[in-house]
C-alpha positions, -999 to 999 in steps of 0.1 A, spaced: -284 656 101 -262 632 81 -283 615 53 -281 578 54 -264 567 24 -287 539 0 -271 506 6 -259 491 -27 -275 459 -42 -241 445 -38 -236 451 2 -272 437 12 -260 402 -9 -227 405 14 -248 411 47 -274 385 39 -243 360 30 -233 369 65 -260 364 81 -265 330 67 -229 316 75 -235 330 112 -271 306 110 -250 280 91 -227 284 119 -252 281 149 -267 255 131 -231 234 131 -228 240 173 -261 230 175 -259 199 156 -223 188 173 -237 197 204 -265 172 198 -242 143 190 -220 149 221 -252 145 242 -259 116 221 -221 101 225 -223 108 263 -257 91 265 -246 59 242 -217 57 265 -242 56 296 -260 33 277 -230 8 269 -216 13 311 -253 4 322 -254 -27 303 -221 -39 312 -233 -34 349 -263 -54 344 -242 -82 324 -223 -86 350 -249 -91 375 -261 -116 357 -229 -134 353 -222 -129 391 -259 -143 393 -251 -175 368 -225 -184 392 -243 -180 423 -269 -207 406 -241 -225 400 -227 -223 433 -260 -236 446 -270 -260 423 -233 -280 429 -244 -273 468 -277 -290 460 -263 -321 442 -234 -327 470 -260 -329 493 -283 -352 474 -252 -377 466 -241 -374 503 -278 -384 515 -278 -411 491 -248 -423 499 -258 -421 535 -291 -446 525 -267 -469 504 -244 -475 540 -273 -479 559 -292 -506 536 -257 -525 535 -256 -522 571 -291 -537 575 -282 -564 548 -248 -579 570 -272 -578 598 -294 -598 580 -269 -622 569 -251 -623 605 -287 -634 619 -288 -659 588 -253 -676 595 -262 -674 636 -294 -695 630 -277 -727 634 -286 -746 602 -321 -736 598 -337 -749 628 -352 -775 616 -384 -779 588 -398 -745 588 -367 -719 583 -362 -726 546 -381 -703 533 -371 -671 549 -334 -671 534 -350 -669 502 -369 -643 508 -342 -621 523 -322 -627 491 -348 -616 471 -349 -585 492 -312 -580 492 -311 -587 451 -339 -560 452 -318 -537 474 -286 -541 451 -307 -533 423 -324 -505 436 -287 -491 446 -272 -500 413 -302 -482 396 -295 -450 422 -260 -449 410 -264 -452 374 -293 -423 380 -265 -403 404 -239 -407 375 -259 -400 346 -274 -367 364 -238 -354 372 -224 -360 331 -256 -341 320 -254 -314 348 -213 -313 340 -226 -310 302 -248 -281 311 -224 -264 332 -196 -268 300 -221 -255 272 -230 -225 297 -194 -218 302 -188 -219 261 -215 -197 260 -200 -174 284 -170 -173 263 -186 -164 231 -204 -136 242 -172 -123 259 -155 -131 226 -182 -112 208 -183 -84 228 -144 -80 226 -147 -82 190 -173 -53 189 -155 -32 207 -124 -38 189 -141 -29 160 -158 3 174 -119 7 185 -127 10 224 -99 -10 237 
């Protein structure tokens, strides 16, 4: 039987050096291993948010969509009210020029009273109109600053990934 021959002080340094850079080694594969899942779940990360941003954009503009819906409709209604009021005031004042010069004592006070109720009316649709137009400029001013907005964040985002160098 072959005697096993003592292993040097010098060899065991050489096979526990070995053994180490083999760990060091695993360790390394292990580690890069890591940040690959980590890459690949960033990058899930990134796509899912893009997704959801642009649901929410698509979403904006469905609001959007609606809201300009909304406020066509209300201006057509109101413009709809404004024709008929008109309407009733030439009938009024096609009644007034038919009555044949007052009819005597007792008419005079009812053409005053319908031009205080057409002043009224002309008023009240003047008022409508100023209320209409200043509703559209501030609904045009919201609709400009969310676009801007938009923008930015595109802008911003561009930049990021510019700088992470995605593009």
């Amino acid at each position: 039987m072959p005697l096993k021959r003592p292993v040097s002080g010098k060899e065991e340094e050489e096979e526990e050096e070995e053994e180490e850079e083999e760990e060091e080694e695993e360790e390394e594969e292990e580690e890069e291993e890591e940040e690959e899942e980590e890459e690949e779940e960033e990058e899930e990360e990134e796509e899912e948010e893009e997704e959801e941003e642009e649901e929410e954009e698509e979403e904006e503009g469905r609001r959007r969509r609606r809201r300009r819906r909304r406020r066509r409709r209300e201006e057509e209604e109101e413009e709809e009210e404004e024709e008929e009021e008109e309407e009733e005031e030439e009938e009024e004042e096609e009644e007034e020029g038919g009555g044949g010069g007052g009819g005597g004592g007792g008419g005079g006070g009812g053409g005053r009273r319908r031009r205080r109720r057409r002043r009224r009316r002309r008023r009240r649709r003047r008022r409508r109109r100023r209320r209409r137009e200043e509703e559209e400029e501030e609904e045009e001013e919201e609709e400009e600053e969310e676009e801007e907005e938009e923008e930015e964040e595109e802008e911003e985002e561009e930049d990021q990934c510019a700088l992470s160098g995605q593009i």
